[in-house]
N, C-alpha and C positions, 0 to 999 in steps of 0.2 A: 367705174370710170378708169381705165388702163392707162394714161395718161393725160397732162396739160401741159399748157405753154403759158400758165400762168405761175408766175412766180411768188408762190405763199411765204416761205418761209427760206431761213440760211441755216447751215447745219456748223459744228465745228470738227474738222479732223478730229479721229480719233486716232491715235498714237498707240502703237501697243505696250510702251510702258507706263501711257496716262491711265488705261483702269488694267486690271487682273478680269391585227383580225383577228358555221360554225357549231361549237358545240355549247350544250346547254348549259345556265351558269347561271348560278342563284345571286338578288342585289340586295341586299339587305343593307339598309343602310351604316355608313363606318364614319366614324371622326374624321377629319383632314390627315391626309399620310403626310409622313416627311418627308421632305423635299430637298434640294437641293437649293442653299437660298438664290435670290434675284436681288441683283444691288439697286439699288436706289439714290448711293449716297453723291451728293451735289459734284464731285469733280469726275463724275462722270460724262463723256461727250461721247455723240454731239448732242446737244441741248436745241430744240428748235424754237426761233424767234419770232416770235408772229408778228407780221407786218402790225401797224397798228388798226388799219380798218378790218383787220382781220379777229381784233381782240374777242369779241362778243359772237365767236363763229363754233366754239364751244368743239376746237380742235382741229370744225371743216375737216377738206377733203387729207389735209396733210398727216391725221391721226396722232395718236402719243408716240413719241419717237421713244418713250422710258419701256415701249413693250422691244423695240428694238433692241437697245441696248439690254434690257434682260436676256433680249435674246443670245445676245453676242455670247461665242466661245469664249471669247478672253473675259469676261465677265464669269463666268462658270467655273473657268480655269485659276480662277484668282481665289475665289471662295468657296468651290467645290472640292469635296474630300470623297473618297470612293470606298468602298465598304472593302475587305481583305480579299473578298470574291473575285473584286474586277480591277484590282491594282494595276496586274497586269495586261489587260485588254488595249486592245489597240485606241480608244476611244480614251480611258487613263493616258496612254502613253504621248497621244495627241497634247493632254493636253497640259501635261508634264512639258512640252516642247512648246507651246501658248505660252509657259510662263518663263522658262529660260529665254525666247525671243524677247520676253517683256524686263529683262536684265539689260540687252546690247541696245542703246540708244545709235539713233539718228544723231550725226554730226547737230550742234545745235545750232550751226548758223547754216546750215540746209539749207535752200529755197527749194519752193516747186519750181521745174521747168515752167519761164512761161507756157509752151507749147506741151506740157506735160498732159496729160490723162488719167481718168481715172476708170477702174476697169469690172465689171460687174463677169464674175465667170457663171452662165447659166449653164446649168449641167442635165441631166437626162430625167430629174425629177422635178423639176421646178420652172415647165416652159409656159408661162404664162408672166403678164406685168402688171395683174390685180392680187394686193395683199401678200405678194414677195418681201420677206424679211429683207435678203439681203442686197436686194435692187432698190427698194424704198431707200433703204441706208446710202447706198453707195449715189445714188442720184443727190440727195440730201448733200452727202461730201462734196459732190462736184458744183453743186450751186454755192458753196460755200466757198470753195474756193477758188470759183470762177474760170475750173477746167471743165472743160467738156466730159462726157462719159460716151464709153463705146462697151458692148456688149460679146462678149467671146463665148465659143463653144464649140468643144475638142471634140472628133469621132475617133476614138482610139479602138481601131481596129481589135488591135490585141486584145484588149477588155472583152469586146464583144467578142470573140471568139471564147472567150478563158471564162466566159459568164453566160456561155448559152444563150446569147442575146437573139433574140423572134426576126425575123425580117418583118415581118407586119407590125410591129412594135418599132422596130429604124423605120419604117416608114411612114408611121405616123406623125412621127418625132419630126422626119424632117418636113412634112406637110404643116405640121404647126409651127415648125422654124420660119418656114418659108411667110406663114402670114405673121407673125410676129417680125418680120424682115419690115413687112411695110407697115406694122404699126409702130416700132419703134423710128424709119424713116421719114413718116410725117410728124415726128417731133424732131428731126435732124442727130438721131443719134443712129452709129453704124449697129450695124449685126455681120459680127465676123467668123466666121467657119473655118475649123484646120484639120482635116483626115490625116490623122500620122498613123503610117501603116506601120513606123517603124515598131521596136520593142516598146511593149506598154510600161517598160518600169522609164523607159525615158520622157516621159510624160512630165514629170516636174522639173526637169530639165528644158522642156521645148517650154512651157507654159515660164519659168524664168528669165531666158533668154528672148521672149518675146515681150513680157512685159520691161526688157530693159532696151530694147529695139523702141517701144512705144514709147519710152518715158515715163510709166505710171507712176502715178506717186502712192497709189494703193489697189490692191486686189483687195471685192467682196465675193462672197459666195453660200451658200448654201451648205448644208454638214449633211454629209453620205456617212450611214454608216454602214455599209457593209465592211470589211474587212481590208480589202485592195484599196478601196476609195480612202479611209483612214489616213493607212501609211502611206499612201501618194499628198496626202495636205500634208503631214505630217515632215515630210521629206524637203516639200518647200518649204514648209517654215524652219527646216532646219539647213539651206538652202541660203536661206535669209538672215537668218544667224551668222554663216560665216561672211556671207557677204559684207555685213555689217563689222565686223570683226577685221577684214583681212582689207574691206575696201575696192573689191574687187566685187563685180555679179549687180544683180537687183537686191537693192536693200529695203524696197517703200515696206509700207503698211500692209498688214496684213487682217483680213477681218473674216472669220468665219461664222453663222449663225443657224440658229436652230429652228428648222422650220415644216419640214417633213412630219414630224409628228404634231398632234397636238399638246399633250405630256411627253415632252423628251423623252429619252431613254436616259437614267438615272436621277430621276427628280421625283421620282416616291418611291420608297423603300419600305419592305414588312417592319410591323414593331421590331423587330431584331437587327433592322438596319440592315438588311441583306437584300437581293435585287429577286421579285418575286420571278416564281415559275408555275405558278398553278394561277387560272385566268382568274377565276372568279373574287378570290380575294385580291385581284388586281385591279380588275374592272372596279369593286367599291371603291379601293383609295382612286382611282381616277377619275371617276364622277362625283368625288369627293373635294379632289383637288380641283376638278370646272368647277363647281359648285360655291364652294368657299372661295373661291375669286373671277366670279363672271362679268367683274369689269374688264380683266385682263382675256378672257377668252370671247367674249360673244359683242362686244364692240370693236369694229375692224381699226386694227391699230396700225397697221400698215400705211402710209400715204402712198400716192400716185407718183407714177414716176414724171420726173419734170424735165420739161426738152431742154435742148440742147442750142444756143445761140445760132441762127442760121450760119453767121460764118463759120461752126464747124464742117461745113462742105468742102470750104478750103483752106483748113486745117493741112499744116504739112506733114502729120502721120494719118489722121484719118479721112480726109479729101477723100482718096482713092479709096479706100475700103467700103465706099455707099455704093459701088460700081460689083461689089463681091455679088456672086450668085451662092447660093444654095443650093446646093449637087440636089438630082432629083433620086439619086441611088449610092448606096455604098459596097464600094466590091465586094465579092463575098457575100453579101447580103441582100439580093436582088432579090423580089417578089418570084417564087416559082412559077404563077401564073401567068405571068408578065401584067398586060396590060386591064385581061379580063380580070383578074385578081385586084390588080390596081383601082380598077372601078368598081368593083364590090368594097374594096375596102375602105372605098371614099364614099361610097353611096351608106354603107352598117356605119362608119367612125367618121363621120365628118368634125372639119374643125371650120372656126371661122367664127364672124361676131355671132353671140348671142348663141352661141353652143351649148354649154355647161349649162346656161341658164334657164334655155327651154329642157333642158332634158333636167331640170331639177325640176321643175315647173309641174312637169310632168308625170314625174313621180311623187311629186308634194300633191297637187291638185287634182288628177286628173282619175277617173275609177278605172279600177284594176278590167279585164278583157280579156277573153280567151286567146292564147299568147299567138302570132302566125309567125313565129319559130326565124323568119328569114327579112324582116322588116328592120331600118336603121330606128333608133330609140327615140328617134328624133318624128317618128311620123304623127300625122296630124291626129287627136282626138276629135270627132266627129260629133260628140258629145258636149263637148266642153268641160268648164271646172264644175265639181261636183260640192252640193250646196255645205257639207258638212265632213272637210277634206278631213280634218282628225281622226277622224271614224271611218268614213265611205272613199278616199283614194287610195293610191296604192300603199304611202305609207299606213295608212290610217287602218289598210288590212294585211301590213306584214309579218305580222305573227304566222297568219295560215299560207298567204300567197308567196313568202321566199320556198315555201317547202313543195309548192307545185310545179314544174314544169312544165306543165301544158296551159300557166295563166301568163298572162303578162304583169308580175306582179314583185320585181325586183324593178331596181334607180337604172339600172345599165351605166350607173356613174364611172365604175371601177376602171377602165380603161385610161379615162381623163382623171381620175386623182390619181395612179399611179405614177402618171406621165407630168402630173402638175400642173397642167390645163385646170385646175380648179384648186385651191387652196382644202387641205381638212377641216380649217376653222370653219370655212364659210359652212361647209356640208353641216357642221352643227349649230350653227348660225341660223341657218335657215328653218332647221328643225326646233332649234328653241324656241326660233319667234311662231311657228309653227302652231308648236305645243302652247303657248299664253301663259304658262305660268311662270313665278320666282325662280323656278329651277332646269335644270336640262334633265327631262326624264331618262331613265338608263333600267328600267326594269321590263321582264318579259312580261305584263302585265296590258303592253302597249304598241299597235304597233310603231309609234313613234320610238319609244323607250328600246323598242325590240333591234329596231335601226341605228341607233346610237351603240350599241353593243357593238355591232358589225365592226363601228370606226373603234370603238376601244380596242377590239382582236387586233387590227393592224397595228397600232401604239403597240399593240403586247407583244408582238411577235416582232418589232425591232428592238422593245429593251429586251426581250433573249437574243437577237443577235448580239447585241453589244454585251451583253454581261456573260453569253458564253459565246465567243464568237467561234468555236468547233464546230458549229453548225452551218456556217458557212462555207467548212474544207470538206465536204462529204462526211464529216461525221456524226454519227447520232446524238442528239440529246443527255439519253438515258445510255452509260455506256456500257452497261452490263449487255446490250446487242451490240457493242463494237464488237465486232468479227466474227460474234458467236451464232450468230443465225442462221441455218443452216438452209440456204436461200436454192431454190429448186437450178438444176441445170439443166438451160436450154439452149446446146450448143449450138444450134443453128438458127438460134433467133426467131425461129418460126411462133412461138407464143408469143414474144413480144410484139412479132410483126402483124399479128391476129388482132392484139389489142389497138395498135396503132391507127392500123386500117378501118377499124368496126367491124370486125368479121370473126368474132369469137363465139357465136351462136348464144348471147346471151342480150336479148332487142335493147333493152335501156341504157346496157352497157356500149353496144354500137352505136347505136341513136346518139348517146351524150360524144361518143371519138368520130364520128362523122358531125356532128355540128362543130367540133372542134377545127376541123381542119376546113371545113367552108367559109369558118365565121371569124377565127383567130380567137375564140370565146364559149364559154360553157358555163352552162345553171351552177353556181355552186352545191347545191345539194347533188349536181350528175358527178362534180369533181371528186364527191367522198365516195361515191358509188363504186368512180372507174379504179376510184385509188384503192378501197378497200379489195376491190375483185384484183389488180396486179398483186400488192403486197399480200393478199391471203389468199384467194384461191388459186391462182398461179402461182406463189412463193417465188416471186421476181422479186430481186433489191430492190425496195421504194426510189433507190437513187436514179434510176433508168428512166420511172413516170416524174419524176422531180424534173430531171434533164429536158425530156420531150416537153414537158409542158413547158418548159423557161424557154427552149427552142419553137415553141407554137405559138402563144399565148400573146395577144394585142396585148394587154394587160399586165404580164408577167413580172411581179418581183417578190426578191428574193425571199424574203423575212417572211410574210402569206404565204407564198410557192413552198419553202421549206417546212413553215410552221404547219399547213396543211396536210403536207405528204407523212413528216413526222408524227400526227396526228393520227390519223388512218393507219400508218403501217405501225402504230402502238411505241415507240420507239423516242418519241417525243417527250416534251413538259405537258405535263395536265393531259394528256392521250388516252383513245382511246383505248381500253383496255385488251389486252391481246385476245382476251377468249369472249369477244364481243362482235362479230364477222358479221357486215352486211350480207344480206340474201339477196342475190340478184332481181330475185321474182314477186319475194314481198315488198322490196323495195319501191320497184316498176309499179306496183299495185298501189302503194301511195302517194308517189308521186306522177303520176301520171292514169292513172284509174281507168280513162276510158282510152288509154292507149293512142292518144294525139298524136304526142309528140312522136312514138317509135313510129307509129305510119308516114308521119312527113319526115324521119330522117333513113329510116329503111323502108321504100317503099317498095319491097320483096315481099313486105308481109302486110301490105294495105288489103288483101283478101282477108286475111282473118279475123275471124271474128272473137267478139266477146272477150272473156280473162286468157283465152288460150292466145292472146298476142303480147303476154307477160313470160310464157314460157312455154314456147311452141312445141318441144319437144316432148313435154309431156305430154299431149293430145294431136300431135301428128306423128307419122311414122316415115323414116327419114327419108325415104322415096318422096313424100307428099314433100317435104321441108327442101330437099335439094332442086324438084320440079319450078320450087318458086324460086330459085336463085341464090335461096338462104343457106346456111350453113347449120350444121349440129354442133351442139356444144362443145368447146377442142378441153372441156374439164368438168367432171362431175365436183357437183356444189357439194355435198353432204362430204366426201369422201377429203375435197379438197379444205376442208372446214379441221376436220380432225386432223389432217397432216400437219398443220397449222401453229393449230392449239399444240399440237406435240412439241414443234417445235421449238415455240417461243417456251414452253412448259420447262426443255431442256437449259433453255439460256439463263432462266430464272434460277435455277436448281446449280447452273454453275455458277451464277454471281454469288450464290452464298454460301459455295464451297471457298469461292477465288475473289473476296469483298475487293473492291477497292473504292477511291472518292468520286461517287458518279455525279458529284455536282460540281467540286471546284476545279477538277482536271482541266487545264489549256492546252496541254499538251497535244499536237495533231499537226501531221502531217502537210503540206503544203501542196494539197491532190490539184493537179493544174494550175501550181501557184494560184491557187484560193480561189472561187468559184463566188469570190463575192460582189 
């Protein structure tokens, strides 16, 4: 339920000085990891009051507001300590600024504005109003103190250029905006849009001066943590500092919260108290940490967001703003296809009621089918639910069917949890109730179990954003390949441009870069294929297929996008190992067997038969292969395999002539003022 107009509960201001995603991987089970504590202690707010006929409702629609407040930054910031690794990280540094804000008090005979506000910043991961941390909170504020609440959300051009932002991705964003316009206006609250093309570091500056334009008496929001996103909160809250100081600026509340992940980034640590980098003994402490407190993960603790007094219509700040549109395009970021593109990408990614839910539906209940490659996820099963969904749908067969491409047998979720059209609790929510047992399975063993891993890789590859954020400025991981990789030149782009297109003479590898560019989406097992064939057998910088895909990709973010490329091109945490090179052709042969998928994405080579449409080359001679439209191979695989291995071989062999600290180095460059 996204929202009511019934009024459950009052919340109390919170004050900032009143509190302080794959590869394979073994789960054996591990004790509860350390954690970062969660307060509980009583002068924390807001506290919610149940009406009294509400008593015996056993928390209702309004949920525990104590997972809220755990959630809060400033909560985190008050009794979180960071291990010596990440003192420095932008994410410390935040929240080093969280608690010097929670020094400089509000004048104490303050009032709110009557006409004041209060402001929920929805940002580019969190566009939904079911089981939102920081809109649940921020609604709660405004019923409590009897201001209205309006919802903002910035399209800073700048970012998106400096972050390889998809235009299929902005435009999904803004199709969800656009109905989340009229679900928050049938509760009387606005949804405000602001395109500032100008410079993106001005961005807490515009987002200040407009909160003091409004009168808020607090900004909530959601915690980004890539890099950029960081020190932009950060900036305001120091922002808000002086303001409080000098008397001058917006001085309200400030509230940031944690909700993107399911386990934060810095809330388990290895026995050593250091921030892991290897997945598998990450994955145990975090099915460790659901596990040992599945009150706090698998009961939705969010409440609903609660409307708004109709006379907010004529409200003298936010009256006009229920009149704002919703740009249907943002410059620079226009659909290439125009309109036919526009209606493929509404017909594959729709939003709207009951989206998320049938396509989880779908994937929970319904049996796996031979994939038809160009269908939205949302289409009908003709079958129905299947009597023994644990076992016989699609979850119940992901073990074998994430690794086929030619089944229909992945969620198609990933677009909407990146985008935040679906919360990640619920996604294990639903698998737990799923599953029926005491616990949230998380072993390969299942394919339930097999699916909950997936959600752990994402958790993992945002605490390595946050505990080394280098990987977010172009830099690798592992830094014995900073700069040493002696990465092939192609000075006229024509390999790269081979790979782009799908015309490298290599069918699974074109089949997966021509769905990509039709669908804004790709199998994950095609994504290690293409990535292992750029970074090894062509010997392109991984950063070029990082880029293209965060400029393609409906789905695209950072922490997966990097964590995966890093992965493949060996250069990563936990990666694959450099002298371990997918084969194009045995590859195609496992995933694809009867050659489905490459005849509906290259259909050059729907003439051929049997295994030779795994590697045409080898049983056709190039007359035959050019006649059908296809291309020969622009790189031999065995020859390209060994230049490879050589050369990672030499980067190894200089790291332990020229050792240095390939794990706690921060140091790095600002490559496009950060790419995060």
């Amino acid at each position: 339920m996204p929202g009511t107009r019934r009024t459950r509960a009052t919340a109390s201001p919170v004050a900032d000085g009143d509190v302080d995603s794959s590869p394979p991987a073994s789960t054996n089970k591990a004790p509860p990891a350390k954690r970062a504590r969660r307060s509980t202690s009583q002068d924390v707010k807001p506290k919610i009051k149940p009406d009294p006929e509400d008593e015996d409702d056993d928390q209702g629609e309004m949920g525990d507001t104590r997972f809220r407040v755990r959630s809060s930054a400033s909560v985190a910031a008050r009794e979180a300590t960071f291990p010596p690794e990440m003192v420095q990280t932008p994410l410390a540094k935040l929240y080093d600024t969280l608690r010097d804000l929670s020094t400089v008090k509000v004048e104490e005979d303050a009032k709110p504005n009557k006409d004041g506000v209060v402001v929920y910043w929805s940002r580019n991961k969190d566009l939904r109003l079911d089981d939102n941390t920081a809109l649940s909170y921020a609604s709660a504020v405004a019923q409590d103190m009897h201001l209205p609440l309006v919802v903002l959300h910035i399209f800073s051009i700048g970012d998106y250029k400096s972050h390889d932002r998809s235009p299929r991705r902005i435009d999904f964003q803004l199709r969800q905006l656009a109905y989340l316009k009229e679900q928050l206006a049938a509760l009387d609250i606005p949804l405000y849009t602001l395109t500032h093309s100008g410079n993106r570091k001005d961005v807490p500056r515009v987002v200040c001066d407009l909160l003091e334009e409004w009168g808020a008496t607090g900004l909530y929001a959601n915690l980004e943590y890539e890099v950029d996103e960081l020190r932009r909160d950060t900036e305001i809250l120091e922002r808000t500092k002086r303001a409080r100081e000098t008397g001058e600026g917006w001085k309200g509340q400030v509230e940031l919260f944690k909700d993107f992940c399911i386990v934060a980034p810095g809330e388990i640590l290895t026995k050593q108290g250091k921030p892991y980098s290897v997945y598998s003994p990450y994955q145990r402490s975090w099915l460790a940490q659901i596990n040992s407190h599945l009150g706090d993960y698998m009961h939705k603790q969010n409440g609903p967001v609660i409307a708004n007094p109709s006379s907010t219509r004529s409200h003298p700040v936010l009256g006009s703003l229920f009149s704002h549109q919703i740009p249907e395009s943002i410059p620079g970021f226009e659909l290439e296809g125009g309109e036919d593109e526009a209606s493929r990408m509404r017909r594959l990614w729709p939003v709207g009621d009951g989206v998320t839910e049938s396509i989880m539906h779908r994937f929970l209940r319904t049996k796996m089918r031979p994939a038809k490659f160009f269908e939205a996820p949302l289409e009908s099963e003709a079958d129905g639910d299947v009597a023994d969904p644990k076992k016989k749908s699609k979850i119940g067969e992901y073990c074998e069917g994430r690794n086929r491409v030619d089944w229909d047998g992945t969620s198609h979720i990933s677009p909407y949890l990146a985008a935040g059209l679906i919360s990640p609790r619920e996604c294990i929510r639903l698998a737990f109730k799923l599953a029926g047992g005491k616990e949230l399975p998380g072993g390969r063993d299942t394919g339930i179990g097999m699916w909950v891993q997936e959600i752990a890789w994402r958790d993992f590859y945002q605490a390595v954003l946050v505990a080394w954020p280098r990987v977010s400025m172009g830099k690798p991981f592992n830094l014995k390949y900073d700069g040493t990789v002696a990465w092939a030149m192609d000075n006229d782009g024509a390999k790269l441009k081979a790979w782009k297109e799908g015309r490298t003479g290599f069918p699974i590898v074109d089949a997966a870069m021509r769905s990509l560019k039709e669908q804004g989406y790709m199998h994950n097992r095609c994504r290690m294929i293409v990535a292992s064939f750029l970074s090894k057998d062509l010997l392109i910088d991984w950063r070029e297929g990082e880029k293209f895909f965060m400029q393609s990709l409906i789905d695209g973010d950072l922490g997966s996008n990097n964590g995966g490329w890093q992965w493949s091109a060996s250069t990563g945490c936990d990666p694959q190992p450099y002298f371990r090179i997918f084969n194009p052709a045995s590859q195609s042969e496992k995933v694809d067997p009867d050659g489905a998928y490459i005849r509906h994405w290259v259909p050059e080579l729907r003439g051929v038969k049997g295994k030779a449409i795994h590697d045409p080359s080898a049983k056709l001679t190039k007359k035959e292969i050019e006649k059908m439209g296809y291309v020969m191979p622009i790189v031999d695989h065995a020859k390209a395999r060994t230049k490879a291995i050589e050369a990672f071989k030499e980067c190894v062999a200089s790291a332990l002539l020229h050792p240095r600290d390939l794990v706690t180095d921060q140091s790095s460059p600002n490559r496009a003022a950060a790419r995060a």
